[in-house]
N, C-alpha and C positions, 0 to 999 in steps of 0.2 A: 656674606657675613659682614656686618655695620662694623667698622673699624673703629678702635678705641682713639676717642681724642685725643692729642696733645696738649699736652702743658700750656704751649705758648696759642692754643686756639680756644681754650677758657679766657672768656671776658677776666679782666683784672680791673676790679670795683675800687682796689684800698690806692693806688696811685691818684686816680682822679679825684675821692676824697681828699687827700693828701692835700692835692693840688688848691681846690675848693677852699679844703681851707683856710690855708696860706693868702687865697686871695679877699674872704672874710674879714681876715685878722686887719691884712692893708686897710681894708674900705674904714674897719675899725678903729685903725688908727688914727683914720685923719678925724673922727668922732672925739676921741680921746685927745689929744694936740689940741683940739680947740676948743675941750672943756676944761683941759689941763690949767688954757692961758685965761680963761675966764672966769674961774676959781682964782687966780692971781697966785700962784705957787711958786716956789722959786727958780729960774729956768736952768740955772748948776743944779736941778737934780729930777729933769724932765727926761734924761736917759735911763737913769735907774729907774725911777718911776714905770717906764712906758715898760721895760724889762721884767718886771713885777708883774706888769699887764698881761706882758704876752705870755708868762709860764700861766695866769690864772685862764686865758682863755682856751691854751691848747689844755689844760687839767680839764677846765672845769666849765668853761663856753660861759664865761663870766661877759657880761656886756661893758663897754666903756661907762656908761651910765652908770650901773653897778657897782663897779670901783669908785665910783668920785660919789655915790651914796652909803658906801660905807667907810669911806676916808683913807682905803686903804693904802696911799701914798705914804702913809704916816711913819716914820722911820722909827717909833718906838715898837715897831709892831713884827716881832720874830718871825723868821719863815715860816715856823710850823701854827702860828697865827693867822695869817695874811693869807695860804694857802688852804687854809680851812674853808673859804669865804667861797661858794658855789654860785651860777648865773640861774636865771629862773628856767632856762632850758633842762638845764640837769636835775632840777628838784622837781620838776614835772616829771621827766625820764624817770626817778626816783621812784614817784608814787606810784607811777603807770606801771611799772616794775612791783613794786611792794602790793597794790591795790588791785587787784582782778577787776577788769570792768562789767563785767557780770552781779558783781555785787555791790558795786558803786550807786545803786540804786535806795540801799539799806540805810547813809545820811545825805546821800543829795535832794531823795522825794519826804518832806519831814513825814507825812502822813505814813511810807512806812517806818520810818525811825518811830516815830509813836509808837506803832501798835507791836513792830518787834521786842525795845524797850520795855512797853509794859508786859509786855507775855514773860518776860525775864524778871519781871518785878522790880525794875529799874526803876528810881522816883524820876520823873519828866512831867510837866503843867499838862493837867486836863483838859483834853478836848472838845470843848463845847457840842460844836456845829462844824459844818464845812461849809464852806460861802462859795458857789458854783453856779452858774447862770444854766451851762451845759448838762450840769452831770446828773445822772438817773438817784435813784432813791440804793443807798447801801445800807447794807445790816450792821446794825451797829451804831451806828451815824446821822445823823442830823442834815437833811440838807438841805441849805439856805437859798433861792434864786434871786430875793432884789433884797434891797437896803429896808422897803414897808415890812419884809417879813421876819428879818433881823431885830429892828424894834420891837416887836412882836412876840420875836422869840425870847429875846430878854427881859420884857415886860412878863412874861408868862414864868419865866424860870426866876425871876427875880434877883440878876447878876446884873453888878455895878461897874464889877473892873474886871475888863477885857483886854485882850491881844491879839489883833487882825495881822497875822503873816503870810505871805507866799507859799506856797506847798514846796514851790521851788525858786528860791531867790538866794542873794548874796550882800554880804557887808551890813545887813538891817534896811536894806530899803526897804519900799513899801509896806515898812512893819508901823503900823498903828496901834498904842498903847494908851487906851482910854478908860474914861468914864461916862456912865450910862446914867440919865435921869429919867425914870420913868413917869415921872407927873410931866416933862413937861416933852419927853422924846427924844433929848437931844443929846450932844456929848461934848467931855471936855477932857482938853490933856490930862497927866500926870497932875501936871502945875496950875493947872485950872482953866487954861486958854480955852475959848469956846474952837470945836470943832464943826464948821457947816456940811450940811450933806452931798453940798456938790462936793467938796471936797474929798470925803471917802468915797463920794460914788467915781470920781477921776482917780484914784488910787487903784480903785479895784477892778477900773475898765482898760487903762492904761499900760500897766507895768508888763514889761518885757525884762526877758531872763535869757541870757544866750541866743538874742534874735526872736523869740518866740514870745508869741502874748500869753499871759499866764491870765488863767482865768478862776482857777482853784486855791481860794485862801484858807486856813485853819483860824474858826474863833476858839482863843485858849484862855484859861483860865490865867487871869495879872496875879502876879507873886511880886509883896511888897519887901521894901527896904528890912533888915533886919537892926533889933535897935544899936546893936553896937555898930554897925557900920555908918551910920547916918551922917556920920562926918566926914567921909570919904565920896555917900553921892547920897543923894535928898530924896530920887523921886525913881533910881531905879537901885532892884538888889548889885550888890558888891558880888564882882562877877571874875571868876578863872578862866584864861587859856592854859589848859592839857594838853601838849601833845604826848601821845605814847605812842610804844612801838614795842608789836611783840616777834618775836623772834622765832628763829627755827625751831627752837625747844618749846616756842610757848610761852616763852617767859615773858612779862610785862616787863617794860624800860620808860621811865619816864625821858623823852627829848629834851623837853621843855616845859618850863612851867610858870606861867607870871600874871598875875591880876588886872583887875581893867577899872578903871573909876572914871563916871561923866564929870564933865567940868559945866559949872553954868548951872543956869537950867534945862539943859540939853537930855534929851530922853535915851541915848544912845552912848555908850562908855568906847565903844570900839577908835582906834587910834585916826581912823580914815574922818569919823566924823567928829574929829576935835580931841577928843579923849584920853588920858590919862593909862600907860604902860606902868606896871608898878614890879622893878626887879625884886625879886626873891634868893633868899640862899636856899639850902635844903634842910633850913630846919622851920622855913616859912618866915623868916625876919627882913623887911622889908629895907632894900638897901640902896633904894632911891626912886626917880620915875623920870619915863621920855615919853615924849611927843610926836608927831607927826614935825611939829614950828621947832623942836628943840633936839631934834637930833639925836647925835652922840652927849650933848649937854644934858648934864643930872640936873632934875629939879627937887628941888629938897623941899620942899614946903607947898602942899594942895591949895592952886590955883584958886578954887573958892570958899572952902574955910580958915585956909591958912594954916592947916596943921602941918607939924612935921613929920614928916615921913619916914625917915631914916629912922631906923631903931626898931620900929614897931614892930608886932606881931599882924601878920596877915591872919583875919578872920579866920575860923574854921579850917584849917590850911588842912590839918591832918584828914579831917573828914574826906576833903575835895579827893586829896588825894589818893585815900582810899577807893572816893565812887570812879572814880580815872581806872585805877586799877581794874574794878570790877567790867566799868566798861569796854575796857582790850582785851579781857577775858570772854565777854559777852560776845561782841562784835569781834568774834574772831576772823572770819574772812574776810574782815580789810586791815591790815596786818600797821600802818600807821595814820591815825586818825588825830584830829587838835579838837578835845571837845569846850564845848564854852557850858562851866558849870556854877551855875550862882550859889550865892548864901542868901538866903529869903527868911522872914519873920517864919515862915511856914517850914521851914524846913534848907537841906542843902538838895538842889535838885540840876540835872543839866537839860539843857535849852535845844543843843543840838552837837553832832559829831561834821564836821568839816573834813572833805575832802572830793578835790586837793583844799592845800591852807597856804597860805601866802610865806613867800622866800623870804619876805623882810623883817621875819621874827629874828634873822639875823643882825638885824642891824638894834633891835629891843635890848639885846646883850650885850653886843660888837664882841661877837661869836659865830663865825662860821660853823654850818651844820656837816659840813665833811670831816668829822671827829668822831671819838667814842663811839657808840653804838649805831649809829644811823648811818654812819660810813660805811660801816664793816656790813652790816644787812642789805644795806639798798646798791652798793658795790657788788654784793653774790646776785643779788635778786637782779639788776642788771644786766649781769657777764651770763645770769642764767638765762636770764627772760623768761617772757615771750617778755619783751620792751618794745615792741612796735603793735601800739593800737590806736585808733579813732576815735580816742577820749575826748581830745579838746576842738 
């Protein structure tokens, strides 16, 4: 008869994490000390500080970086503030948690977000064509093999404004947002710049996505500026980040929720590529805007019309947030999603669901996501699991 183990001859896992960790924290500290002294901070209060540090990284695996990106040394800033404030390990942990990877397919591949979206009647931009050098002929579909047969196709359907994206990308790369002249074949930005065809033929041979060459782009129907927004961006629609989160009972929960406007003549609103955060309350009144260059600093006045910003009414707010709504209801099996949903002359329609979405929508507020709702969800969904998968 196999004899029952002892206590003491089970491996014991949670000491040596312990341990790991503890030596983490060190390695991290000497990161933190020497971003401390290079921010120029005051050295009578580089002990509390680093003590601040070390309760957010045993919470919350916050990195040194992290803290000196969201300023959180700052002594106006309450416990239950500062401790709100998550590292990017835990809000990956989070989604991986809240998100089944099974179904992570539904906004990471757009092509299926299209065609699930529309089966639900969800408004999303028209699919033209699919532009695939590899891929076989699908029902339903259009598909495109070179750049001759793309002119071609456009020439025949007789579509002006276009939208060449990745089926699967990130941040707006490799997204081209043109114009089509069929007299004479060729194309031009938003803003008129000519676009040469080596140029989209190196876009579309090029781009890689998670190490992988991407070879399948969607041509989508261009949805233009709406006219009341036109003073906020020129040459693309006035655009929302949603994030929601539905809950054990099903219920929709708005996370988050804040506007995007391009600066310049830049084709692209998102924060990475220059663009314009615009804070919102929750009655949709606009109560300043950040940057990527500007930080925690409010800018009150749009960089290239000059308008001011504070006071305003954000565009169709109610609508957005209505289709947010409908979408976390749609898209139930990924339980929190940030979808990106424009105001267009055509209508209010969204562009795509993200997920994962980036941790430094914390810093757009200077608002830690370990609060209200998203705590209390992704904390069960965590302690429940399954929290250990090959997502990233």
């Amino acid at each position: 008869m196999m004899k029952e183990r002892s206590a003491m001859s089970i491996p014991q896992v949670a000491p040596y994490t312990t341990l790991f960790k503890h030596y983490i924290f060190l390695r991290n500290s000497i990161s933190f000390l020497r971003a401390y002294i290079k921010h120029k901070l005051p050295l009578h209060d580089i002990v509390a500080s680093l003590m601040r540090y070390k309760n957010l990284w045993y919470l919350h695996e916050l990195e040194a970086q992290e803290f000196f990106l969201y300023q959180l040394w700052r002594k106006d800033l309450s416990v239950e503030q500062y401790i709100s404030f998550i590292g990017w390990k835990k809000h990956i942990l989070s989604l991986i948690a809240l998100n089944p990877i099974q179904y992570r397919c539904l906004t990471e591949n757009k092509l299926f977000f299209y065609t699930y979206a529309v089966a639900f009647g969800i408004p999303t931009p028209k699919i033209y064509a699919i532009y695939d050098p590899h891929l076989p002929n699908i029902d339903g579909f259009t598909i495109i093999k070179t750049i001759d047969q793309l002119t071609d196709f456009l020439s025949q359907k007789n579509i002006r404004e276009l939208v060449i994206k990745p089926v699967e990308g990130t941040r707006g790369q490799a997204i081209l947002t043109m114009s089509f002249d069929s007299k004479t074949g060729g194309f031009n930005s938003v803003s008129g710049q000519q676009i040469s065809m080596d140029y989209i033929s190196k876009v579309l041979k090029s781009y890689r996505y998670r190490e992988a060459a991407q070879t399948s782009f969607l041509i989508q129907k261009r949805l233009t500026p709406h006219d009341s927004t036109l003073e906020f961006s020129k040459y693309v629609p006035f655009s929302y980040r949603a994030i929601t989160l539905l809950d054990n009972a099903n219920k929709p929960h708005m996370v988050r929720i804040y506007a995007k406007s391009a600066v310049g003549n830049k084709e692209a609103d998102n924060r990475h590529a220059g663009g314009l955060t615009l804070l919102l309350d929750d009655k949709g009144t606009i109560l300043g805007a950040r940057s990527m260059e500007s930080g925690l600093n409010i800018i009150e006045h749009h960089p290239t019309s000059g308008l001011l910003l504070k006071g305003l009414k954000a565009p169709f707010f109610k609508e957005v947030c209505e289709l947010a709504v409908q979408l976390s209801r749609t898209f139930y099996l990924i339980r929190c999603v940030a979808w990106d949903i424009i105001v267009a002359k055509q209508g209010v329609y969204v562009i795509e669901g993200n997920n994962p979405w980036n941790v430094d929508v914390q810093e757009v507020y200077d608002k830690g996501l370990w609060s209200d709702i998203f705590a209390k969800e992704a904390g069960n969904a965590i302690q429940n699991g399954p929290a250990k998968s090959p997502w990233w």
